[in-house]
C-alpha positions as CSV (number, residue, x, y, z in Angstrom):
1,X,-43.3,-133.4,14.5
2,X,-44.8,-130.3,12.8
3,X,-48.3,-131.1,14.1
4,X,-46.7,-131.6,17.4
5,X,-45.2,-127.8,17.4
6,X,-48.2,-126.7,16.9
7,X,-50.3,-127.8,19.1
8,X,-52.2,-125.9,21.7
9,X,-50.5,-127.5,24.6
10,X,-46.8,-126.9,22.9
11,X,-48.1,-123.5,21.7
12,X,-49.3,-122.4,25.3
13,X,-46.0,-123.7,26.8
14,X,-44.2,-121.8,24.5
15,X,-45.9,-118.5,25.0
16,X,-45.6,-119.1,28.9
17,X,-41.8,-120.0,28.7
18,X,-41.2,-116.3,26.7
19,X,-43.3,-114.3,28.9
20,X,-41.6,-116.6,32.1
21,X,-38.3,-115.5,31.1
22,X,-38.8,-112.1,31.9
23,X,-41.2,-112.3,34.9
24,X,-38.1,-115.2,36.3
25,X,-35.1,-112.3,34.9
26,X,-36.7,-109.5,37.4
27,X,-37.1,-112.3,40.0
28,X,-33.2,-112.7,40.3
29,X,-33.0,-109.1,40.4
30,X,-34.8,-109.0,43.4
31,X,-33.1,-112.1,45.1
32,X,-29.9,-110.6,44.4
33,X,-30.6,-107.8,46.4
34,X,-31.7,-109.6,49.0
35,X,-28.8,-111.9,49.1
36,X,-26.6,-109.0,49.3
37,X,-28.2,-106.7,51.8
38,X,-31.0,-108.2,53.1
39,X,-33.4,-105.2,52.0
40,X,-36.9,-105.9,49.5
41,X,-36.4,-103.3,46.3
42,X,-40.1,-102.4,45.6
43,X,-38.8,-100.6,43.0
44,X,-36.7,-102.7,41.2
45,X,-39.2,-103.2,38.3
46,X,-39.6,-98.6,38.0
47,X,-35.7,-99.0,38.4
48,X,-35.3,-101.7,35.2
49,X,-38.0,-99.0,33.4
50,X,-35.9,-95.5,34.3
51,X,-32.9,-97.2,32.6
52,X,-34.7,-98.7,29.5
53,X,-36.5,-95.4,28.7
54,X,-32.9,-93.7,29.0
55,X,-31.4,-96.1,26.4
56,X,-34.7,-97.3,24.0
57,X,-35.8,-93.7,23.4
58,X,-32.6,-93.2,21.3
59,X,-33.5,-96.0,19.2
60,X,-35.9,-93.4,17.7
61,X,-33.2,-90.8,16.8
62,X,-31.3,-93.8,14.7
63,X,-28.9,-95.0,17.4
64,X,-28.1,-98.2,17.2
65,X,-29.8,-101.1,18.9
66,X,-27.3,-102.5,21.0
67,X,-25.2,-99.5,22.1
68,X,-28.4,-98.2,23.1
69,X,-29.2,-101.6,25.2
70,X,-25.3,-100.8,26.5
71,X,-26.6,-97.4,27.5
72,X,-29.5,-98.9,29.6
73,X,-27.0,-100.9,31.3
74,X,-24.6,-98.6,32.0
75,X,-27.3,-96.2,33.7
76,X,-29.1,-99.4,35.5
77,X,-25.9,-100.1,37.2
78,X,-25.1,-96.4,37.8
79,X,-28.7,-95.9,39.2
80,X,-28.6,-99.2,41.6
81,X,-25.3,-97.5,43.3
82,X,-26.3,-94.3,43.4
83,X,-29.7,-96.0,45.3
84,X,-27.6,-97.6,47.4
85,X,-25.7,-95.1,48.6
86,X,-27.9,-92.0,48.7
87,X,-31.4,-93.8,50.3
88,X,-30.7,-97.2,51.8
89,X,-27.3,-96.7,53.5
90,X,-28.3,-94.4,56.2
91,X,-31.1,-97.0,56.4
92,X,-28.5,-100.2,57.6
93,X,-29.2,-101.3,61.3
94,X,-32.9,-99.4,61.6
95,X,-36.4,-101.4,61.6
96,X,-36.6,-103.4,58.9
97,X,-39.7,-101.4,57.5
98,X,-37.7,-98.4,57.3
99,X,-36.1,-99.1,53.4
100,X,-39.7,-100.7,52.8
101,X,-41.4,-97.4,53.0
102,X,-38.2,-95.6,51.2
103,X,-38.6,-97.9,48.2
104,X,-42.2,-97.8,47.8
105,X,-41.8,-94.2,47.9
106,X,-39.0,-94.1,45.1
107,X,-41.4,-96.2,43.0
108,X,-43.8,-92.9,42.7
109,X,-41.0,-90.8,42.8
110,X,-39.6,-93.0,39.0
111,X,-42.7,-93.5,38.0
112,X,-43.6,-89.8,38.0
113,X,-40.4,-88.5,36.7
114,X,-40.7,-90.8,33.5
115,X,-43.6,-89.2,31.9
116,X,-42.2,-85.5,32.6
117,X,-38.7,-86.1,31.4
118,X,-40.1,-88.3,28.3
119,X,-43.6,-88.2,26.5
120,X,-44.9,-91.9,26.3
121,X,-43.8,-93.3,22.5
122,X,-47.0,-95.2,21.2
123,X,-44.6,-96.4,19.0
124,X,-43.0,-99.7,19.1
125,X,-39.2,-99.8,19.6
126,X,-37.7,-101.7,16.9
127,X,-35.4,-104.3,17.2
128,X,-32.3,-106.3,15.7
129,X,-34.3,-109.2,15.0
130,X,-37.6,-110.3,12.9
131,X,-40.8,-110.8,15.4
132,X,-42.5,-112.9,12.8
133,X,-43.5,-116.3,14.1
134,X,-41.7,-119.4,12.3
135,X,-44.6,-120.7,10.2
136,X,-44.9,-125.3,9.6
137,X,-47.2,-126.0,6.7
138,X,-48.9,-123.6,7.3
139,X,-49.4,-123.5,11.2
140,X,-47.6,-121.1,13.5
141,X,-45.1,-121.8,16.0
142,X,-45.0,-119.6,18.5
143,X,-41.4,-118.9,18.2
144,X,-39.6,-116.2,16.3
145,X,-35.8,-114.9,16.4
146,X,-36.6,-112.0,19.1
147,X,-38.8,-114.7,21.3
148,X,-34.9,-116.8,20.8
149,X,-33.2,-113.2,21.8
150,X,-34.9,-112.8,25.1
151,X,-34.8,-116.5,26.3
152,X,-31.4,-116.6,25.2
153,X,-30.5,-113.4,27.0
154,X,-32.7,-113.7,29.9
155,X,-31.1,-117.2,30.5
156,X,-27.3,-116.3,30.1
157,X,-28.0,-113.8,32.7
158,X,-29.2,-116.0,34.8
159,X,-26.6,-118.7,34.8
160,X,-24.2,-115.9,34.8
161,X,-26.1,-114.8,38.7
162,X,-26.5,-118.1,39.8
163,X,-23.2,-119.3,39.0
164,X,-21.3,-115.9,40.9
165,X,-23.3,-116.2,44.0
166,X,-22.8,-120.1,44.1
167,X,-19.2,-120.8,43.0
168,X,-17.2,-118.0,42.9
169,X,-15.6,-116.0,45.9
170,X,-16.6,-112.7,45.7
171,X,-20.1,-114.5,45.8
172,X,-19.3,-115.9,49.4
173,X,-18.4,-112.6,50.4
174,X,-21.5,-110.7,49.0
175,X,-23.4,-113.6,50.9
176,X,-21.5,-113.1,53.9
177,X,-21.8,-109.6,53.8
178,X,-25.4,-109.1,54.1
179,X,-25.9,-111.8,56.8
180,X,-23.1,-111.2,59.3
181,X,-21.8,-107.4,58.3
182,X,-19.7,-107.2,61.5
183,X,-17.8,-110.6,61.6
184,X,-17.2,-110.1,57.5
185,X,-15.6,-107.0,58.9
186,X,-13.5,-108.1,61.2
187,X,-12.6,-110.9,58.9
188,X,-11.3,-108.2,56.3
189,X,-14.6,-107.9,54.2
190,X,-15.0,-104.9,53.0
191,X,-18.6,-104.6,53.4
192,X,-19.8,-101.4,52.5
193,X,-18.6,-101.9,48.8
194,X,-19.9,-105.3,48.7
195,X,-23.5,-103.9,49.9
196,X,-23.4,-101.6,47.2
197,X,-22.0,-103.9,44.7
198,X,-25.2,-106.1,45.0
199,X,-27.6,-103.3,44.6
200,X,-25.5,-102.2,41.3
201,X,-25.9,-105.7,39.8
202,X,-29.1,-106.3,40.6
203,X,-30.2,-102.8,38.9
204,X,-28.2,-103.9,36.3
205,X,-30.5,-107.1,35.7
206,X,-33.6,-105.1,35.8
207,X,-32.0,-103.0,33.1
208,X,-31.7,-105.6,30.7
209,X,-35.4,-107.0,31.9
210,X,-36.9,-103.2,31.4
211,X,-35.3,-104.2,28.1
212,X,-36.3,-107.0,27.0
213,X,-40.1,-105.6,28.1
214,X,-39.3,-102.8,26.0
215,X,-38.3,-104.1,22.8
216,X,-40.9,-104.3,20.2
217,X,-43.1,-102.7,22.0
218,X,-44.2,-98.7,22.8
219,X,-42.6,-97.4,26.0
220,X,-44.5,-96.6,28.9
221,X,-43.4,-96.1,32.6
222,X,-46.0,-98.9,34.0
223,X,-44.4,-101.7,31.9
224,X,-43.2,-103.6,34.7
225,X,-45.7,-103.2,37.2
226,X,-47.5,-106.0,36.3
227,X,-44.3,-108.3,35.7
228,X,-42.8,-107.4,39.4
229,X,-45.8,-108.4,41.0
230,X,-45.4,-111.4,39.4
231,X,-41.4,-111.5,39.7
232,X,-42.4,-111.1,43.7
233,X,-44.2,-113.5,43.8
234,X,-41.5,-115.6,41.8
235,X,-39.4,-115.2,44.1
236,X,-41.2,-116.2,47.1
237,X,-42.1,-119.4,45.9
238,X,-38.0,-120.4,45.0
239,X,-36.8,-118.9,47.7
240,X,-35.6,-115.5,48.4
241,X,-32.2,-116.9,48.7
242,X,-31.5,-119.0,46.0
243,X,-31.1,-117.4,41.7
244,X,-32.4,-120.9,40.6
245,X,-35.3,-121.1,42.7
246,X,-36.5,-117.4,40.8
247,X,-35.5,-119.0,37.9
248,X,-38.1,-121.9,38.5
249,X,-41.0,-119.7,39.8
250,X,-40.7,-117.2,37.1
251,X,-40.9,-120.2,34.3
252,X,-43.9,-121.8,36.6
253,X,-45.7,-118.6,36.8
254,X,-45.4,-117.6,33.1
255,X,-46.3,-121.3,31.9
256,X,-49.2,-121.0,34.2
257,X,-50.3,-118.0,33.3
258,X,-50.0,-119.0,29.6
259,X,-52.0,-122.3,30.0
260,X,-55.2,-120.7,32.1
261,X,-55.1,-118.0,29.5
262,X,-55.3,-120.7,26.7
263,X,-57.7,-123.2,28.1
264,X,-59.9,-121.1,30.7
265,X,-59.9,-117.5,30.3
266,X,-58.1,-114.5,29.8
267,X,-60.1,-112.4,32.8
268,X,-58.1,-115.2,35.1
269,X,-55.1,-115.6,33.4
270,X,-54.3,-112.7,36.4
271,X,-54.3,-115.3,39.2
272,X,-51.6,-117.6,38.2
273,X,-48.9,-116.6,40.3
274,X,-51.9,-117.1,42.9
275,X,-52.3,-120.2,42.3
276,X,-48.3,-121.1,41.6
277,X,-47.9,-119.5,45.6
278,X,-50.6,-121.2,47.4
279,X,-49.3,-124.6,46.0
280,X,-45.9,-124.0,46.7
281,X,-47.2,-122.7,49.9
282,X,-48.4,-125.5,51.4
283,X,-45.9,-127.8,50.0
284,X,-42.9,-125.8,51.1
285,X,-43.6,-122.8,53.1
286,X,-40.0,-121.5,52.8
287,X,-39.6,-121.7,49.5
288,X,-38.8,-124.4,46.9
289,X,-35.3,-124.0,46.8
290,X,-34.5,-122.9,50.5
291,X,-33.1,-125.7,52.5
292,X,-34.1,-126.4,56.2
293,X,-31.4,-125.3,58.9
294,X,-31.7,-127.0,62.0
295,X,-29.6,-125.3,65.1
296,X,-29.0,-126.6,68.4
297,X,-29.4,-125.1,71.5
């Protein structure tokens, strides 16, 4: 059993499960958005980043760990209504390309203000638990307790999302919202709140994502560039409309990633969400987990 645990192919899956977790967590964020309100959030990943920085600097003045990831929260939240409210509002009913632009735009705007309110920390924010690998006769496992944190974490939110959107009734609302805002409205929906509602928890996920990225590592305003490129293309291959099918492409992309990394090489480690979209491409063009609805006419 120990051999087996530390074998290449277990050691690359578990490196790509980790590093999937958080690529799958950003994912959600952006298919709760677009459940909600029907809008792409370019800068949900600069969003996640704003709030860790907030919350993970203090860390560094002796505050503790986790009312300093509370902190984070509170401001993701507080940033994804304020967003909501202030840039994409007026934007409802216009050219879909209109809260595009607005959102790439915001991106620069975050990405900008980061450096001038804080100086980069080269310093890696510490955190609750130990980041040393488990070790079996000798051999490392490529699991430690913060690796157990974030899949933990990044999992509870998940199933948390999935399970709202899918069983519970302010779920069908938020749904019903963003497809149909007039007949929720004249069903008694009140849709404005709802709209900004989904925006608020998805900034909230990309809190605890900018999080997790942050954690053990030195804070820099670019630290989820990379993963939202990925986490887009995550959540094209699922779906845009279904939590579990982000869930599954962010996994498939980071387990990918992890394995072409480990037995090719590290310059095209790079393509694996590439490679994960093509396949899932032209096996299911919308999506793994987005069913087929036929209409009559």
């Amino acid at each position: 059993m120990g051999s087996f645990l530390t074998s290449r192919f277990i050691t690359y899956l578990l490196g790509g499960i980790s590093s999937g977790v958080v690529i799958a967590l950003v994912a959600l964020s952006l298919v709760i958005i677009w459940k909600s309100t029907h809008v792409l959030n370019f800068a949900q990943g600069a969003m996640g980043m704003f709030a860790a920085f907030v919350g993970m600097n203090l860390v560094f003045k002796g505050t503790n760990y986790w009312l300093c990831v509370l902190l984070s929260l509170a401001v993701g939240l507080a940033l994804g209504g304020v967003t909501e409210r202030v840039l994409i509002r007026p934007l409802y009913g216009k050219p879909e390309i209109n809260p595009i632009v607005v959102m790439v735009g915001f991106l620069g705007v975050i990405e900008s203000a980061i450096p001038s309110i804080w100086h980069s920390n080269l310093l890696p924010v510490p955190t609750p638990f130990s980041q040393v690998y488990y070790q079996n006769n000798g051999h490392t496992i490529l699991i430690s307790p913060f690796v157990i944190f974030q899949v933990v974490l990044a999992l509870g939110i998940m199933g948390g999302v999935a399970l709202l959107f899918q069983y519970t009734n302010l779920g069908l609302k938020m749904r019903a919202a963003a497809l149909a805002p007039e007949v929720s409205r004249l069903l008694g929906v009140r849709v404005n709140r709802l709209l900004t509602l989904g925006w608020i928890l998805s900034s909230g996920v990309g809190a605890m994502a900018g999080v997790i990225v942050s954690s053990g590592q030195s804070l820099a305003a670019t630290n989820m560039d990379g993963i939202f490129v990925s986490a887009f293309i995550a959540a094209a291959v699922g779906g845009l409309e279904s939590p579990i099918g982000a869930i599954t492409g962010g996994l498939l992309i980071g387990v990918t990633e992890s394995f072409i990394l480990g037995y090719w090489s590290s310059n095209m480690a790079p393509l694996a969400g590439v490679i994960v979209l093509v396949i899932s491409l032209a096996i299911r063009p919308q999506g793994i987990f987005t069913r087929n609805i036929t209409r009559r006419v």
